[in-house]
N, C-alpha and C positions, 0 to 999 in steps of 0.2 A: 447515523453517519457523522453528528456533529462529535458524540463522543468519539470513533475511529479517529476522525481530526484530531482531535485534540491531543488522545492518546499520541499520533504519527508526528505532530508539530512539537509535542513536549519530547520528545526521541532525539531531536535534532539536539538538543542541549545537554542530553542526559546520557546518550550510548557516543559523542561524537569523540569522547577523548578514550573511548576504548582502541581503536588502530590509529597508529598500528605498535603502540606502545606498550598494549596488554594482551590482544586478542588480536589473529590474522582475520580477514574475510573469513573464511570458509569453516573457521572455528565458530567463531559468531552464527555462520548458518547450521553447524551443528547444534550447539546450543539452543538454536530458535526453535527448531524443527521439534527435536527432539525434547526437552521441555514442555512446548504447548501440545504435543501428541499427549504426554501423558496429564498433563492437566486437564484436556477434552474427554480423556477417556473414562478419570476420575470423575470428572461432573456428568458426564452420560450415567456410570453407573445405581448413579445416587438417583438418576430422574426415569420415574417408572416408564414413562412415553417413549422416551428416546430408548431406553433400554430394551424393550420389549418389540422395536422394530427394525425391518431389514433393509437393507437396499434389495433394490432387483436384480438380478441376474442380467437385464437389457441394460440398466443404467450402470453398470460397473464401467465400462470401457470409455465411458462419459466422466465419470469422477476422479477416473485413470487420467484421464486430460487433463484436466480442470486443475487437476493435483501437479502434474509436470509442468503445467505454465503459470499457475497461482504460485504454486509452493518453491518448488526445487528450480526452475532455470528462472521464476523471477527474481528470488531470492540471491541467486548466483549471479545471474547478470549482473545485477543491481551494483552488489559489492565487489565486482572485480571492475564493473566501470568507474565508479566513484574512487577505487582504488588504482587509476588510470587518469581521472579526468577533474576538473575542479566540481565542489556544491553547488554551484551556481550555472556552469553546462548543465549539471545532471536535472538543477532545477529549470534551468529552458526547456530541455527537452521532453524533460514527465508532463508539460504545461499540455502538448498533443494530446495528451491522452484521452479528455472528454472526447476530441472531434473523432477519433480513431472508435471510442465505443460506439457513437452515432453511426458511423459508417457498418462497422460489424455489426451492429444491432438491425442495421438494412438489411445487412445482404444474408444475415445467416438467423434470425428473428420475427423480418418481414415488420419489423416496427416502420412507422411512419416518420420522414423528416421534418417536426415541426420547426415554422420560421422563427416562433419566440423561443423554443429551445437553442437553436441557434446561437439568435442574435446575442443569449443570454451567455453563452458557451465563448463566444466570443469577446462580449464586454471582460467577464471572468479572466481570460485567456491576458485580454492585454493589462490588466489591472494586477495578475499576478508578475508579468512581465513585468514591468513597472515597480512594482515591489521588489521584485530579484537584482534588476540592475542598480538601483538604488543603494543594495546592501554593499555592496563589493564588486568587480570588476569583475566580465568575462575574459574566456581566453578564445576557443573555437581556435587551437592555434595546433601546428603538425603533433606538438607533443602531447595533444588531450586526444587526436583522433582517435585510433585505438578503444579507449574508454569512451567517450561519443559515441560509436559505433556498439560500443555493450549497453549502452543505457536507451538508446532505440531500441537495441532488440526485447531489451525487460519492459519498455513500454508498451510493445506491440503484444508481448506474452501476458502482459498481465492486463491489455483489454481485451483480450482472446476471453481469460480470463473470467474476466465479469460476464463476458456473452453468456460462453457456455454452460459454468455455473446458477446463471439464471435460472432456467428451467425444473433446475433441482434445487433451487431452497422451497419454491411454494409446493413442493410434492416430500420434503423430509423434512425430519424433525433436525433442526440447527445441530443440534448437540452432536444425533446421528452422522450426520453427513460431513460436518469440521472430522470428527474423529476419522471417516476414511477418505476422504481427502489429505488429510496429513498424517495418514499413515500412509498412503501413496507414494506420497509426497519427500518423506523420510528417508523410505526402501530407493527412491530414485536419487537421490542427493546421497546418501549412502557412502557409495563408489568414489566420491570427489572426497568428500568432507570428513569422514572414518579418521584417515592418517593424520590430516591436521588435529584433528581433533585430541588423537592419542601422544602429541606432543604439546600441549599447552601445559606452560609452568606456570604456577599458579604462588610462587614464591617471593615476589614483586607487587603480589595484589593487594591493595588497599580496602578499607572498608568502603570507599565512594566505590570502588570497579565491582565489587561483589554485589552493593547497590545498583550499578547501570546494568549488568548481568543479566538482576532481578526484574526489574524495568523492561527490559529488551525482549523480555520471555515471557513475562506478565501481562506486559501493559502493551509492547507495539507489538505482539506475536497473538497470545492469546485471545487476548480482551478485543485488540483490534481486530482479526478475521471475526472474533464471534460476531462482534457490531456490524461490518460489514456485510456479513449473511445475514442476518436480521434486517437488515435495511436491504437487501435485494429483496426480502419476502415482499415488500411495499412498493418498492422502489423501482423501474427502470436502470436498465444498467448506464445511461446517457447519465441522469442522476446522481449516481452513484459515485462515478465517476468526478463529474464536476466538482464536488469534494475535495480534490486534489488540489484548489485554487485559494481554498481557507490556510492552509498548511505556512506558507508564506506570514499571511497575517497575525497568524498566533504567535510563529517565530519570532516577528516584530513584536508583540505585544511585549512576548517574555526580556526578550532583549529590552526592551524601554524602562519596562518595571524592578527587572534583576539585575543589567547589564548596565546599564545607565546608556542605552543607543539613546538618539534622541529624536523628538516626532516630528518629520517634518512633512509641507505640504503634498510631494510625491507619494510619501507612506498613505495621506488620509486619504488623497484623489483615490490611490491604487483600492484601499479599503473598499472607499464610495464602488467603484467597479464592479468588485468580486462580489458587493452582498446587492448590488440590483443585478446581476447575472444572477445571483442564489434567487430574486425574485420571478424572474422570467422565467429559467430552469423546472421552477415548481412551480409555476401557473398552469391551475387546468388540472380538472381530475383525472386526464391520463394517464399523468408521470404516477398516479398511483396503482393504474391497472396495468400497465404492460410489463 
């Protein structure tokens, strides 16, 4: 999970000057989808385990899910809000997302609500908060609603999300299951993202764009869901989740060491937060069994 982090927080710097100067939204989710399908399907075929096993016939209609709100409307969400709304909304509002997996991991998991998961989920919550408004100024103002309102709902789909997908990392092989997830995933997003797609000029592109491209399909597409299914075979999707509250911090790092931002006491408080939430969060050998 720490690598997914890092892969999603290095993103922020590296795919942010792609829109909408090189690439629309929905070209970018072409590209995403479609790239790391065939990258998954390439590393399955090389690995005799994954290659040599099936989904079930019961579990299709479950990966079928998992695919439409993991892949394709979190994906689309995501970037038609951000392309609606500032970084800084979109980053308030993903900050739910642990409480939101706690809640669904209740009602549709039957996990327990521990109080130091919590408490920890909370600390994290406001220490990213903290970090976020730090960097630059919200809006929450008539002209971000709109996008507001798209980045709740990728919130909500993408800890649907982690629920349902739980179930099926510890019964398939990673390799197996990324591949028809996002091939799912693909076929659904398809119908939006085709046309844009088959209009992207590529005439303008620089060697940095064809690098963030590469980045964006590699490193926050591929590498990152693999990570993140790998870390649900151990992990709690509460867990998992929480994750979302480092992302902030790495920003900060890069920005201090590449950017010349500079460090100051709100940054370290926010830090101190997020990494004794990371201690509570993972107190107790639950968080490895459920």
């Amino acid at each position: 999970m720490l690598g997914a982090t890092l892969l999603f927080g290095i993103n922020y710097w590296v795919a942010k000057g792609l829109m909408p100067g090189y690439l629309k939204p929905l070209q970018i989710i072409f590209l995403r989808i479609s790239g790391a399908l065939i990258l998954i399907w390439l590393l399955e075929l090389i690995t005799p385990a994954a290659n040599k096993a099936k989904i079930q016939r019961k579990d299709l209609l479950r990966v079928a899910i998992a695919a439409l709100l993991g892949i394709s409307l979190n994906q689309i969400l995501f970037f038609t809000g951000l392309n609606q709304t500032t970084p800084v909304d979109s980053a308030i509002i993903n900050s739910t997302n642990p409480l939101m997996v706690i809640l669904l991991s209740y009602l549709f998991l039957k996990q327990p609500i521990k109080i130091t998961k919590v408490l920890g989920i909370i600390l994290g919550a406001f220490g990213a908060l903290l970090l976020i408004l730090n960097s630059s100024s919200y809006s929450f103002g008539n002209s971000g609603q709109i996008g507001n309102i798209y980045i709740v709902a990728n919130t909500l789909s993408w800890s649907l999300y982690l629920v349902i997908v739980k179930p099926l990392t510890t019964k398939y092989h990673p390799y197996l299951l990324m591949r028809w997830v996002f091939l799912f995933g693909f076929f659904f997003a398809l119908p939006t993202t085709l046309k844009p797609f088959l209009d992207i000029n590529t005439s303008n592109f620089t060697l940095y764009t064809w690098f963030s491209i590469a980045y964006v399909i590699i490193g926050t597409t591929f590498l990152a869901y693999l990570f993140i299914t790998f870390g649900l075979r151990r992990l709690s999707p509460p867990v998992v989740a929480f994750y979302t509250y480092i992302q902030p911090v790495i920003v900060a790092i890069i920005g201090i060491l590449l950017f010349r931002e500079v460090i100051s006491l709100a940054k370290i408080l926010a830090a101190l937060l997020i990494f004794s939430g990371i201690y509570l969060v993972n107190k107790g050998p639950s968080n490895r069994k459920e």
